[in-house]
KEVEXFI-90494 format. One record per atom (N, C-alpha, C): residue number from 1; residue in one letter; atom name; x, y, z. Coordinates in pm, whole numbers, m for minus. Atoms other than C-alpha are relative to their C-alpha. Example, Ala and Ser with C-alpha at 12.3 -4.5 7.8 and 13.67 -1.06 7.14 Angstrom:
2
1, A, N, 89, m119, 0 $
1, A, CA, 1230, m450, 780 $
1, A, C, 90, 120, 0 $
2, S, N, m82, m119, m6 $
2, S, CA, 1367, m106, 714 $
2, S, C, m77, 109, 73 $
***
This chain:
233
1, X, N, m88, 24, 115 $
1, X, CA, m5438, 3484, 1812 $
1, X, C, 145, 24, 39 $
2, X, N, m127, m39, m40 $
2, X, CA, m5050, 3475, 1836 $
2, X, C, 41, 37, m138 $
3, X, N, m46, m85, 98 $
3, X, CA, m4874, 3699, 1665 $
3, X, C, 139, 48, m2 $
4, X, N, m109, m70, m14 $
4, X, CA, m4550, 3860, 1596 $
4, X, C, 12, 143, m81 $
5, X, N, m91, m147, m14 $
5, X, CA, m4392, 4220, 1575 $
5, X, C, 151, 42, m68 $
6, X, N, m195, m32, 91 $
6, X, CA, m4125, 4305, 1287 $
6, X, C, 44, 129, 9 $
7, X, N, m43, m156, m35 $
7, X, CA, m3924, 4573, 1416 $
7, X, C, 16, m34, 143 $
8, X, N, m30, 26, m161 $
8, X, CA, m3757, 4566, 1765 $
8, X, C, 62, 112, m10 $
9, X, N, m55, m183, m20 $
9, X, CA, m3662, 4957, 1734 $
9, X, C, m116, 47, 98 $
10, X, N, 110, m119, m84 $
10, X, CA, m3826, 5224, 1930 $
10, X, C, m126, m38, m58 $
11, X, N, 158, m33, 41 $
11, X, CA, m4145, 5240, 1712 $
11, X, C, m37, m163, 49 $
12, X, N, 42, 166, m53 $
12, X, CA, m4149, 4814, 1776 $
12, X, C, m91, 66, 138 $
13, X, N, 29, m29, m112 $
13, X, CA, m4139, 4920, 2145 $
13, X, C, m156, 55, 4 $
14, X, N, 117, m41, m12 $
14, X, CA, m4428, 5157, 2116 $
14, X, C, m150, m87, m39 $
15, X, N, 86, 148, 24 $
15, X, CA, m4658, 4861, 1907 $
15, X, C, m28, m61, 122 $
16, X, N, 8, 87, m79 $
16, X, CA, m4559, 4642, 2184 $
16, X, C, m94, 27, 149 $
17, X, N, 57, m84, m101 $
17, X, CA, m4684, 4886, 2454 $
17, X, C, m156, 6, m48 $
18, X, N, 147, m43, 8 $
18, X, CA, m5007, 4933, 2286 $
18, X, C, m72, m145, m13 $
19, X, N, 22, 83, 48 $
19, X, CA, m5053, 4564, 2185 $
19, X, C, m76, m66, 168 $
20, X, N, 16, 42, m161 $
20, X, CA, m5022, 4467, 2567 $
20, X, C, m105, 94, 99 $
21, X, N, 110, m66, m42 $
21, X, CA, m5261, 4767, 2657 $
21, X, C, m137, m77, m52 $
22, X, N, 118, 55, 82 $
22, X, CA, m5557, 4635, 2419 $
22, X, C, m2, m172, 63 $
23, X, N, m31, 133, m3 $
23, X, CA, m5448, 4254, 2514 $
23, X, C, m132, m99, m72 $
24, X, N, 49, 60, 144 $
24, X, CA, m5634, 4150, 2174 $
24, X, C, 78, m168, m11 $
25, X, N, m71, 55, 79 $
25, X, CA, m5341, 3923, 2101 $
25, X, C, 103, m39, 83 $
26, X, N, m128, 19, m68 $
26, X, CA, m5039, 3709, 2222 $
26, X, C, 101, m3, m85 $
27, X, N, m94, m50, 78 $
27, X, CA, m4738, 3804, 2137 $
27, X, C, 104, m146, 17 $
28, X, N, m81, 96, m1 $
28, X, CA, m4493, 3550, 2051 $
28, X, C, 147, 38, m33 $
29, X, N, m139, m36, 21 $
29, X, CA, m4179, 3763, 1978 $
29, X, C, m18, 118, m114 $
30, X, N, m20, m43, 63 $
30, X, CA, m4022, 3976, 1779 $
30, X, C, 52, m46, m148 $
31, X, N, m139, 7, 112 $
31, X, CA, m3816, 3972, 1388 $
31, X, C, 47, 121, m62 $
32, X, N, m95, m135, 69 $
32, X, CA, m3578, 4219, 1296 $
32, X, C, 116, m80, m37 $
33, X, N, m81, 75, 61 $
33, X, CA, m3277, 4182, 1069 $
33, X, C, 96, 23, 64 $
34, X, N, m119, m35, m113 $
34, X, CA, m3053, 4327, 1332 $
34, X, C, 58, m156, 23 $
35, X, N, m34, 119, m45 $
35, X, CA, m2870, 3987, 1380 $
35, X, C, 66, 28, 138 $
36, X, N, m72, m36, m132 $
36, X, CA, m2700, 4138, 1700 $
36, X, C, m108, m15, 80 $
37, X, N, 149, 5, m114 $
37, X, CA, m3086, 4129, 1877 $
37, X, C, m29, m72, 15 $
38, X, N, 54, 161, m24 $
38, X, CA, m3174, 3752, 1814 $
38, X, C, 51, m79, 73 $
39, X, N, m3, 34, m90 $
39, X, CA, m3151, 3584, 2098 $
39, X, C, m60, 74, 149 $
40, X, N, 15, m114, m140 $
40, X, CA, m3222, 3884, 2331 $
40, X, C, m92, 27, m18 $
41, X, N, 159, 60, m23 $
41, X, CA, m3519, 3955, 2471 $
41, X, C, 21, 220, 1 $
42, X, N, 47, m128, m39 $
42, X, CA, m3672, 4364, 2434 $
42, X, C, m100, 74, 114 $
43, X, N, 98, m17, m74 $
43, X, CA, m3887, 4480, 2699 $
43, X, C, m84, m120, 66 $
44, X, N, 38, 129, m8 $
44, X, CA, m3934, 4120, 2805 $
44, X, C, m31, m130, m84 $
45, X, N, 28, 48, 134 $
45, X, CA, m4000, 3975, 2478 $
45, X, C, 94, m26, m119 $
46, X, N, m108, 87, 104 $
46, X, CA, m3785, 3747, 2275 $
46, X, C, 44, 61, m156 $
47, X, N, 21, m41, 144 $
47, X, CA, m3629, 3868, 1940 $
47, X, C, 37, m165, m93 $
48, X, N, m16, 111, 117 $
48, X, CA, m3654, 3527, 1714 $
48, X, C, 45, m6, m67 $
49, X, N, m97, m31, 150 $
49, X, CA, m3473, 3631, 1402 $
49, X, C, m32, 57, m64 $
50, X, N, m4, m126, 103 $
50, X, CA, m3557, 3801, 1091 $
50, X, C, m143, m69, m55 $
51, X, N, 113, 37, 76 $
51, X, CA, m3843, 3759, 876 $
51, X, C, m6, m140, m80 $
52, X, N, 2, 79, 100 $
52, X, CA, m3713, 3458, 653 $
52, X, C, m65, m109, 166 $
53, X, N, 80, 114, m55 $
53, X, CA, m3852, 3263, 992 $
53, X, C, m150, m11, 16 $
54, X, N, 86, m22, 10 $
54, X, CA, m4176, 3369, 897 $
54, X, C, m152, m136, m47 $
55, X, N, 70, 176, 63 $
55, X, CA, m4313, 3005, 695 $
55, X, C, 4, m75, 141 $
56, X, N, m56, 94, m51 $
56, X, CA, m4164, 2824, 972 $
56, X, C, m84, 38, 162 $
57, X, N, 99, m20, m134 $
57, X, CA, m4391, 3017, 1277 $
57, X, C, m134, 0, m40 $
58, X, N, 158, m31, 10 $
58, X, CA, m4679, 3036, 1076 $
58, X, C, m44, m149, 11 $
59, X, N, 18, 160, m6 $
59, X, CA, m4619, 2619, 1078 $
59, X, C, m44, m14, 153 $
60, X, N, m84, 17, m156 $
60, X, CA, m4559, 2680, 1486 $
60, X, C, m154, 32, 74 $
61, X, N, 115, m67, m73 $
61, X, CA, m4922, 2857, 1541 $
61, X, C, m32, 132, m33 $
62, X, N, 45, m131, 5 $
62, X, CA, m4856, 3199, 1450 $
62, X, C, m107, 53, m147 $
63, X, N, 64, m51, 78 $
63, X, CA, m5113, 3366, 1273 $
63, X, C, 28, 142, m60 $
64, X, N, 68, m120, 72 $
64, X, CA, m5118, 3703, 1239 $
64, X, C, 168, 91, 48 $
65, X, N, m144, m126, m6 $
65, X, CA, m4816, 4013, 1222 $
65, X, C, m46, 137, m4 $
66, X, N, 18, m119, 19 $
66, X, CA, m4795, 4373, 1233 $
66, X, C, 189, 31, m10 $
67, X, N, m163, m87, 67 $
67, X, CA, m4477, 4611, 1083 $
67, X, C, 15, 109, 77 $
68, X, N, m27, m130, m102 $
68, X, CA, m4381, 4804, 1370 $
68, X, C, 152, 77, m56 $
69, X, N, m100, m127, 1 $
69, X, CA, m4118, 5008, 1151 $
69, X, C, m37, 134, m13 $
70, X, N, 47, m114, 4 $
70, X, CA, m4112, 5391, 1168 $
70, X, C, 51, 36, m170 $
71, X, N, m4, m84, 138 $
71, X, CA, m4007, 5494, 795 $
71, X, C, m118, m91, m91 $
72, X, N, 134, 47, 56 $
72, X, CA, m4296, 5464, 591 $
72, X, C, 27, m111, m138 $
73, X, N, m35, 90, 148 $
73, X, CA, m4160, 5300, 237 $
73, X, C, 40, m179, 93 $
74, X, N, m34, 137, m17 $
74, X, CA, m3979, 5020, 435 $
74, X, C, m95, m107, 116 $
75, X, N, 88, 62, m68 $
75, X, CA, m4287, 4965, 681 $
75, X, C, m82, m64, m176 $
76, X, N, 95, 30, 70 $
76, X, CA, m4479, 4953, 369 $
76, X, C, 29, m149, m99 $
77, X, N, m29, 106, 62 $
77, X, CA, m4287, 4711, 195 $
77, X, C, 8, m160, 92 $
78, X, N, 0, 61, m108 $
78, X, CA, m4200, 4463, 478 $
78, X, C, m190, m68, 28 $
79, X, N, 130, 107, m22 $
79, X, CA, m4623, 4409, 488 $
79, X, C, m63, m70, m120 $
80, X, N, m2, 86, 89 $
80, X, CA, m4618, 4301, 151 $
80, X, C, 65, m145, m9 $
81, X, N, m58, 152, m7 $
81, X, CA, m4389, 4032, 230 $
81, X, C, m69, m107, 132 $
82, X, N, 109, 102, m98 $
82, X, CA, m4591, 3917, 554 $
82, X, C, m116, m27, m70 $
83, X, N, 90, 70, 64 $
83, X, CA, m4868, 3914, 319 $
83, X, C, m25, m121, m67 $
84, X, N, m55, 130, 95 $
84, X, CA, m4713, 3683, 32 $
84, X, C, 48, m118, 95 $
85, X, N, m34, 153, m94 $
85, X, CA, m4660, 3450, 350 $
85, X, C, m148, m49, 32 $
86, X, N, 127, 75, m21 $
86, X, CA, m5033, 3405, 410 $
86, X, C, m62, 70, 157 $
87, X, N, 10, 5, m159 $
87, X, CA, m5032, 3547, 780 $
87, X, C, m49, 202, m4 $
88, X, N, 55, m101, m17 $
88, X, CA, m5300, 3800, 844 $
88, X, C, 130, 113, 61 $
89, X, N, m79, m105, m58 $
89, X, CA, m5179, 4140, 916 $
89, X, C, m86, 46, 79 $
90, X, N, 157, m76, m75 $
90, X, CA, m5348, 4305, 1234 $
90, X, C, 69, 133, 50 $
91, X, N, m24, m89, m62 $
91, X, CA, m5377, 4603, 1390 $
91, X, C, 27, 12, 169 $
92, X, N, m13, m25, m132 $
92, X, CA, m5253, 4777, 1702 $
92, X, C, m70, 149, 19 $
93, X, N, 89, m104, m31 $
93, X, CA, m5502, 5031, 1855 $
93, X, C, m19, 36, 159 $
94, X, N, m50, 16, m242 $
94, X, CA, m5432, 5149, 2255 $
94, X, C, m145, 42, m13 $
95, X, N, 94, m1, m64 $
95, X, CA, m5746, 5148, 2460 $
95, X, C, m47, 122, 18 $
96, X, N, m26, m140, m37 $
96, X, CA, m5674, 5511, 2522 $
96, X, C, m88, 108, m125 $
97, X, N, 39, m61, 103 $
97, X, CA, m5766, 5629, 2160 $
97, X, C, m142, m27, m51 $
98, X, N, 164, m17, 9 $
98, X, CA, m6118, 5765, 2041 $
98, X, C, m55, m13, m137 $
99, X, N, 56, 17, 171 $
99, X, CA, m6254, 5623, 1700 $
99, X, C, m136, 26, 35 $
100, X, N, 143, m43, 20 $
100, X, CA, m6578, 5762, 1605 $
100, X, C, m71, m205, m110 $
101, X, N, 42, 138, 104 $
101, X, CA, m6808, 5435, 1470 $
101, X, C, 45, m14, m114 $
102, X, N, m46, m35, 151 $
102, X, CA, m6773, 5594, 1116 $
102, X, C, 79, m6, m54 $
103, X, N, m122, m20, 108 $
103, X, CA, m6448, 5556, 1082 $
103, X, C, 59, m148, m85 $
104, X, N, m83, 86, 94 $
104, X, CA, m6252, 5306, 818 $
104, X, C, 162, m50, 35 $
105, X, N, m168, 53, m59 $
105, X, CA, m5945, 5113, 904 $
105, X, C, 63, m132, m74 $
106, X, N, m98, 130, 36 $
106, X, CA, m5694, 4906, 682 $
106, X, C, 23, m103, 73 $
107, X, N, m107, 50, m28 $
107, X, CA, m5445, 4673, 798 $
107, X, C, 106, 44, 14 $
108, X, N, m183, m53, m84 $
108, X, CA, m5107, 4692, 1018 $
108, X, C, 2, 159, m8 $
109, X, N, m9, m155, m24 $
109, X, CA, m5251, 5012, 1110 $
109, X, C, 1, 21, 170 $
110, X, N, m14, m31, m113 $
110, X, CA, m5154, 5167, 1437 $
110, X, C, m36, 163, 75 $
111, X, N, 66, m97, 6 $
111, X, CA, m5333, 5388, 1600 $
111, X, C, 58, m7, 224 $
112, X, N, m7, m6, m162 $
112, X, CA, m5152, 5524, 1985 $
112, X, C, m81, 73, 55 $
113, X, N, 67, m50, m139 $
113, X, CA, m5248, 5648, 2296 $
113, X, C, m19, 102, 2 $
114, X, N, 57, m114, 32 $
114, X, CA, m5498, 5949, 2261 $
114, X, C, 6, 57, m90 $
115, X, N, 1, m49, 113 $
115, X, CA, m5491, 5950, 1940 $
115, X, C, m204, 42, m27 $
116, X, N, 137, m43, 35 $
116, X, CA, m5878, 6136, 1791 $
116, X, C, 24, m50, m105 $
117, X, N, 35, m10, 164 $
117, X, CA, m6006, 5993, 1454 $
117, X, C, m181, 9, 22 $
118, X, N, 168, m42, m2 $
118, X, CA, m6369, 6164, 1404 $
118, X, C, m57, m66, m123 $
119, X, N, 118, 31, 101 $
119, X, CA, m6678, 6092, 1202 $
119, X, C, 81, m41, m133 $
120, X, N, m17, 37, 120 $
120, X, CA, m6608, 5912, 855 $
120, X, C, 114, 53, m36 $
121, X, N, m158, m3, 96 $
121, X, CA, m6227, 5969, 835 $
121, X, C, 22, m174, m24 $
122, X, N, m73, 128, 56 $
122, X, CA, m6037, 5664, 670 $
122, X, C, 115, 2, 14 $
123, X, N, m128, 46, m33 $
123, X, CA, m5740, 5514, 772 $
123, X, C, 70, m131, m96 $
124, X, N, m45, 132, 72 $
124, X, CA, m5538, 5267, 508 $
124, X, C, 109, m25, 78 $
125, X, N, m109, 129, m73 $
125, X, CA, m5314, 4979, 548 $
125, X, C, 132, 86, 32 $
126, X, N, m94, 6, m32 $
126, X, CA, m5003, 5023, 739 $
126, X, C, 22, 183, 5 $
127, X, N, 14, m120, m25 $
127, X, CA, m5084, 5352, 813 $
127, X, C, 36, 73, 166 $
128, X, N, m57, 3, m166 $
128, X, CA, m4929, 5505, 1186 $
128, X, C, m89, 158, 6 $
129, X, N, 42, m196, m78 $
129, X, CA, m5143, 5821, 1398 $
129, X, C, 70, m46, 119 $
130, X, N, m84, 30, m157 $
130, X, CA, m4921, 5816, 1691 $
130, X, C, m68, 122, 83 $
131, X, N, 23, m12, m79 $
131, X, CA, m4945, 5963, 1975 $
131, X, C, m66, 138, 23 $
132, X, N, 54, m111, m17 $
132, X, CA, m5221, 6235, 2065 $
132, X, C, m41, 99, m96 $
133, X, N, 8, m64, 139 $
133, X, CA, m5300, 6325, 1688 $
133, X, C, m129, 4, 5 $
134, X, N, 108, m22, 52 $
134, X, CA, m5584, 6438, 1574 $
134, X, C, m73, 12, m129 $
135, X, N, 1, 27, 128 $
135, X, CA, m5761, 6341, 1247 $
135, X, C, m153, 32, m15 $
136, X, N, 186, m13, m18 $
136, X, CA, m6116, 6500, 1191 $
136, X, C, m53, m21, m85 $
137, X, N, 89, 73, 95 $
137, X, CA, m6413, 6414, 1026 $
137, X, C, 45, 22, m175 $
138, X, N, 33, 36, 153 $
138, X, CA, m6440, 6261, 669 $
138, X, C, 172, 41, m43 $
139, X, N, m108, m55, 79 $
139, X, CA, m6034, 6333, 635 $
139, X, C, 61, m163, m41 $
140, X, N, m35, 90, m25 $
140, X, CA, m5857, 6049, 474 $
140, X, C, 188, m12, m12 $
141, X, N, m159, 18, m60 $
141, X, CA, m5482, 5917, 589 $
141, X, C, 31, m126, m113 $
142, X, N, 23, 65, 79 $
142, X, CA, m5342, 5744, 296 $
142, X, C, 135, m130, 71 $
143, X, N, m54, 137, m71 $
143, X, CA, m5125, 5388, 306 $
143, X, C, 147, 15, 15 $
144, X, N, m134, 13, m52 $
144, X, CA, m4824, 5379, 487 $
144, X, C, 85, 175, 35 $
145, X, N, m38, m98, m9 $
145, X, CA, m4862, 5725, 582 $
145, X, C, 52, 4, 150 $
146, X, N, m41, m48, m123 $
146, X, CA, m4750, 5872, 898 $
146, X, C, m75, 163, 55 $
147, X, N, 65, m91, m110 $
147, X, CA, m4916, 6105, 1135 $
147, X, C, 51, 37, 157 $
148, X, N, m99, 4, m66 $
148, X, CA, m4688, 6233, 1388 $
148, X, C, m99, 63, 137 $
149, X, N, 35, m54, m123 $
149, X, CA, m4753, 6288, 1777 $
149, X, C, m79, 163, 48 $
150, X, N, 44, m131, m3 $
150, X, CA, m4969, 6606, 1825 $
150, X, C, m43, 84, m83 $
151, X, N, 64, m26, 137 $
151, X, CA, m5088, 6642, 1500 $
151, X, C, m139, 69, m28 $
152, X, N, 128, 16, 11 $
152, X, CA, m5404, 6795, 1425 $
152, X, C, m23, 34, m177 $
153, X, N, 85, 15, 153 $
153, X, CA, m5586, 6752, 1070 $
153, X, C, m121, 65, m10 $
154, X, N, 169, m18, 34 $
154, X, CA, m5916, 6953, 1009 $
154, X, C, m86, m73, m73 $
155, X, N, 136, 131, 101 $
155, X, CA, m6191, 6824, 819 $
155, X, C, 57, 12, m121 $
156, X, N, m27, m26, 122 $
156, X, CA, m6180, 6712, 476 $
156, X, C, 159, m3, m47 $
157, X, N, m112, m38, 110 $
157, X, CA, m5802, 6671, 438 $
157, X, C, 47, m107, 3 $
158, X, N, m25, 107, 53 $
158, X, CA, m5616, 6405, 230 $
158, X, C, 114, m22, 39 $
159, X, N, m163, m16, 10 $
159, X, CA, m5287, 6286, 313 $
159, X, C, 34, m134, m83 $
160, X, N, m33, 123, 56 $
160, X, CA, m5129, 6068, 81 $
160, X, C, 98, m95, 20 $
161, X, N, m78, 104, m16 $
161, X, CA, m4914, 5763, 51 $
161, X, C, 114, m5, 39 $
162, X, N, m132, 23, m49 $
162, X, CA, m4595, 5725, 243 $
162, X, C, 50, 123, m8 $
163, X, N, 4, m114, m51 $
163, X, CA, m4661, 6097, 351 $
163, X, C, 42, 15, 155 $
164, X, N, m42, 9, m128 $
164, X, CA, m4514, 6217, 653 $
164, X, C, m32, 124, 51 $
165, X, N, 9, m106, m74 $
165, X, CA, m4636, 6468, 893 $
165, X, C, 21, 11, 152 $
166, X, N, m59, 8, m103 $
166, X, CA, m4434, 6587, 1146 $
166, X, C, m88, 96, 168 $
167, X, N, 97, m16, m149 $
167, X, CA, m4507, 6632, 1511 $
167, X, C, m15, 164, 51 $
168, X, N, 43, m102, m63 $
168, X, CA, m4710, 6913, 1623 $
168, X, C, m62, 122, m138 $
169, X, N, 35, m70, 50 $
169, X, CA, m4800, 6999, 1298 $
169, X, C, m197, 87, m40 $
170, X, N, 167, m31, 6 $
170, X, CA, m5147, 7183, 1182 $
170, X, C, m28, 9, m138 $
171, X, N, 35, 43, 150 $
171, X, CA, m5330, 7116, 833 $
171, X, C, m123, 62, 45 $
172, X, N, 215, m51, m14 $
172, X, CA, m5672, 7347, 792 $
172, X, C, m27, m84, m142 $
173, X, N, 65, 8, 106 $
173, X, CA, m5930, 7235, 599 $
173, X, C, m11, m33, m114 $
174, X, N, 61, 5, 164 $
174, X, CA, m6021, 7077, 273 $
174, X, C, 140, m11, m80 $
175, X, N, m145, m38, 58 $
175, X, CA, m5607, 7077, 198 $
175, X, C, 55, m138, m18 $
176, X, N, m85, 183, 104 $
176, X, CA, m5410, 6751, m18 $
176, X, C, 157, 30, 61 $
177, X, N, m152, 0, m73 $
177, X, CA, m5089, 6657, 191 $
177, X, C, 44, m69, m134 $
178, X, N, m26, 75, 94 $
178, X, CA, m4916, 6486, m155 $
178, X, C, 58, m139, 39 $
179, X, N, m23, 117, 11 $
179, X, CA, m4782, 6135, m210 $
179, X, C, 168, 47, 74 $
180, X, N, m160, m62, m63 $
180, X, CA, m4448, 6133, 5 $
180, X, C, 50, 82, 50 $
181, X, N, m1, m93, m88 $
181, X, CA, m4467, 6446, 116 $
181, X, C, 55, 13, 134 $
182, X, N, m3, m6, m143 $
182, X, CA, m4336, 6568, 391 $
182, X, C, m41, 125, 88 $
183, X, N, 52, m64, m66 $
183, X, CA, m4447, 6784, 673 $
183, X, C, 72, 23, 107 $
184, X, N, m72, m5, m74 $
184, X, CA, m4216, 6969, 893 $
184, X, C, m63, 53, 101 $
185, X, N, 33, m2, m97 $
185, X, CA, m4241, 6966, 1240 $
185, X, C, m21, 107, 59 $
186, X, N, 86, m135, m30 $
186, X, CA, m4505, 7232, 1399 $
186, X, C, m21, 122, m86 $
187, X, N, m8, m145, 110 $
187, X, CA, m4534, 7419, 1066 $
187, X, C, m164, m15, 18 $
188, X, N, 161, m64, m14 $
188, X, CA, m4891, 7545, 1020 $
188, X, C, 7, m10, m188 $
189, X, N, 17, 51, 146 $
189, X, CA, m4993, 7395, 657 $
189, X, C, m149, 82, m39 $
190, X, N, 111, m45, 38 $
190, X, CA, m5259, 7666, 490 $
190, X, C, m34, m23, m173 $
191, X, N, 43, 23, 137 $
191, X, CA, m5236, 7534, 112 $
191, X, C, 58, m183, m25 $
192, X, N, m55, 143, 15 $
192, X, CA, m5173, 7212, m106 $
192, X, C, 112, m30, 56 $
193, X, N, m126, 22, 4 $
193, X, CA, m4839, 7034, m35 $
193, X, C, 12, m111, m107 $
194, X, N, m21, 120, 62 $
194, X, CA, m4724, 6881, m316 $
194, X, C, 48, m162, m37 $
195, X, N, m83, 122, 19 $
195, X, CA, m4609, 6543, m399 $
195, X, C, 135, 15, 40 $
196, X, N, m141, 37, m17 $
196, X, CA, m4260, 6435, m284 $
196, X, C, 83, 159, 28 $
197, X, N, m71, m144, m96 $
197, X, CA, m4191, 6801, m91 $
197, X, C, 17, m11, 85 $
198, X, N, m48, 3, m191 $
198, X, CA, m4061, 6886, 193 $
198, X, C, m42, 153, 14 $
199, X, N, 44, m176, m67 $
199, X, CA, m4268, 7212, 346 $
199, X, C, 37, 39, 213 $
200, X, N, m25, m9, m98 $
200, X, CA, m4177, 7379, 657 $
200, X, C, m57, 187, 54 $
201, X, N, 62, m166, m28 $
201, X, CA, m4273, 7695, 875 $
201, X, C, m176, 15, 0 $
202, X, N, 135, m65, 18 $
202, X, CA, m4554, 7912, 945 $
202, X, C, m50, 161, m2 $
203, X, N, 44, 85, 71 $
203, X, CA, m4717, 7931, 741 $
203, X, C, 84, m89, m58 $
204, X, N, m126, 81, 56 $
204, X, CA, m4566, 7646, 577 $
204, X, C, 38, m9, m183 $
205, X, N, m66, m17, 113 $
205, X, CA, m4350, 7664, 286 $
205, X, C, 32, m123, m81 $
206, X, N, m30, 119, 26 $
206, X, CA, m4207, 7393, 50 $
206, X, C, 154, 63, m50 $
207, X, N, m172, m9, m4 $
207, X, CA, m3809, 7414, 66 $
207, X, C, 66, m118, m65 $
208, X, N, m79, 80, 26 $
208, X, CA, m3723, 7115, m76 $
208, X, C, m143, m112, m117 $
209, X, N, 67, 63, 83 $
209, X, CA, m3862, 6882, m392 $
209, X, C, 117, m155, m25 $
210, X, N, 0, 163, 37 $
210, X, CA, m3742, 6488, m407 $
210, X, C, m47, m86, m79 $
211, X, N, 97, 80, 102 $
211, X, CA, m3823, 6300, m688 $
211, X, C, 43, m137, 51 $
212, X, N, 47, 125, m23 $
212, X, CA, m3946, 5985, m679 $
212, X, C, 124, m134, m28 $
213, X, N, m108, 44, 57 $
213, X, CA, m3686, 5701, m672 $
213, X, C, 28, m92, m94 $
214, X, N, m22, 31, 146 $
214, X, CA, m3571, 5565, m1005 $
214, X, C, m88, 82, m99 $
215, X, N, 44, m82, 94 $
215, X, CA, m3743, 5874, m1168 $
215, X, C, 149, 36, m47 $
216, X, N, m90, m84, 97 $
216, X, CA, m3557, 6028, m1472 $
216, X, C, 45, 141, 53 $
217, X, N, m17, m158, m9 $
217, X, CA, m3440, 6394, m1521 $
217, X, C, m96, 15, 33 $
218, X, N, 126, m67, 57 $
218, X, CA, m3758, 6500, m1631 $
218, X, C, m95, m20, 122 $
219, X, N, 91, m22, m109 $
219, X, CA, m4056, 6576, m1374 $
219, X, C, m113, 53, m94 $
220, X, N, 130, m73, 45 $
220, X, CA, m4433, 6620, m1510 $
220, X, C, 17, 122, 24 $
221, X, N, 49, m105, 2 $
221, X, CA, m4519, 6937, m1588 $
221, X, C, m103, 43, 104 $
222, X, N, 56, m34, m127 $
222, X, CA, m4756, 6951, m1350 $
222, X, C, 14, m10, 127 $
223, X, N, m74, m40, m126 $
223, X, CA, m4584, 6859, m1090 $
223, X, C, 129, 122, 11 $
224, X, N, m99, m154, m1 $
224, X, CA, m4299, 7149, m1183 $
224, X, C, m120, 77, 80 $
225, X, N, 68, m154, m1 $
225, X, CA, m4559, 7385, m1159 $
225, X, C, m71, m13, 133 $
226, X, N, 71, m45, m88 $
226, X, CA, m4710, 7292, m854 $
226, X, C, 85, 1, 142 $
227, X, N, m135, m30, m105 $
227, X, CA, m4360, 7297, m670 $
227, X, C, m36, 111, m33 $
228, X, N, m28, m129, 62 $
228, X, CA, m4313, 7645, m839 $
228, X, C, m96, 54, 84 $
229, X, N, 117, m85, m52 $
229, X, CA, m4674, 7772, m704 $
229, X, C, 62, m30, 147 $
230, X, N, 24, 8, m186 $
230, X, CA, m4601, 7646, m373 $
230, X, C, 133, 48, 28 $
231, X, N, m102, m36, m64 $
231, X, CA, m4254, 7742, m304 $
231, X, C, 26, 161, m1 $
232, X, N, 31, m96, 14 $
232, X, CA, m4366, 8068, m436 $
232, X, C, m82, 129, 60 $
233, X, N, 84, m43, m24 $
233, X, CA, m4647, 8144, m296 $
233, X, C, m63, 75, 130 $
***
């Protein structure tokens, strides 16, 4: 199948590296909106233009895409619009990394080099375990999350949507990373993290609360309170 690669940044790069490990797929270029990159070639490989030439390659042969950006909202959005074009989204998965049979796997999910996903975890769409993470049984990684280099996950834990956990961190057991969340780098996570926090340290703390964007003043009550417990606690 030929395919293309939106995103000619670093994280592109890394895609491209794993794409050409697996050699699933030919690559037919890049699109990014960088207009300074089109014409020039990344790591050997042409940047074509931006996404609006997307109708016009899928006329050309190309089938299928993947969203090699690293921030999770604008990867996530970006595969909605390769969708509404018709042109499968696939995955990139290096040769290197150890899926158990059991496991579950979206779309424009990327999974690098020595990355672990054990027994009956789930992986959704447009979801990234980079490099050397570890994701153990029955945990699931929600869509357009992120899973950072050196990661390890115990069993049983949830991370949600356009969640970010940073590199080297540790999550025990049976524990809910929230929606957006974030996860600072090499903290040691021993309780919930709520929605749209930022926790750090170890143990890890939650230092910082972000609401959601185009939310009001106002914040559920239950989410107050479960900042409050956790920044508390």
């Amino acid at each position: 199948m030929d395919i293309v690669i939106i995103g000619a940044g670093g994280h592109g790069r890394v895609v491209l590296d794993i794409l050409q490990a697996s050699k699933h797929y030919h690559i037919r270029g890049f699109l990014d909106s960088n207009k300074s990159l089109h014409g020039q070639s990344v790591d050997g490989v042409p940047v074509l233009g931006d996404v609006a030439m997307l109708d016009e390659l899928h006329g050309k042969g190309v089938a299928g895409a993947i969203v090699a950006i690293g921030d999770n909202s604008t990867r996530k959005f970006y595969s909605s619009v390769v969708a509404n074009h018709n042109i499968e989204l696939v995955n990139a998965i290096h040769p290197t990394a150890s899926l158990a049979h059991t496991v579950t796997i979206g779309s424009n999910v990327v999974i690098a080099a020595g990355a672990m996903v054990c027994a009956h975890a789930s992986v959704s769409d447009s979801a990234i375990l980079n490099t050397g993470c570890i994701v153990e049984h029955e945990c699931s990684v929600g869509q357009a999350a992120h899973i950072c280099p050196g990661v390890r996950l115990a069993g049983h834990v949830t991370v949600g949507p356009v969640a970010f956990v940073g590199i080297g961190a540790v999550v025990i057991q049976g524990l809910t990373i929230g929606q957006a969340a974030v996860v600072g780098a090499g903290s040691v996570v021993l309780r919930d993290v709520p929605p749209y926090t930022t926790c750090v340290g170890q143990p890890a703390r939650v230092v910082k609360y972000r609401p959601p964007t185009g939310a009001g003043v106002g914040v559920s009550s239950g989410v107050e309170s479960a900042v409050a417990h956790a920044a508390t606690a």
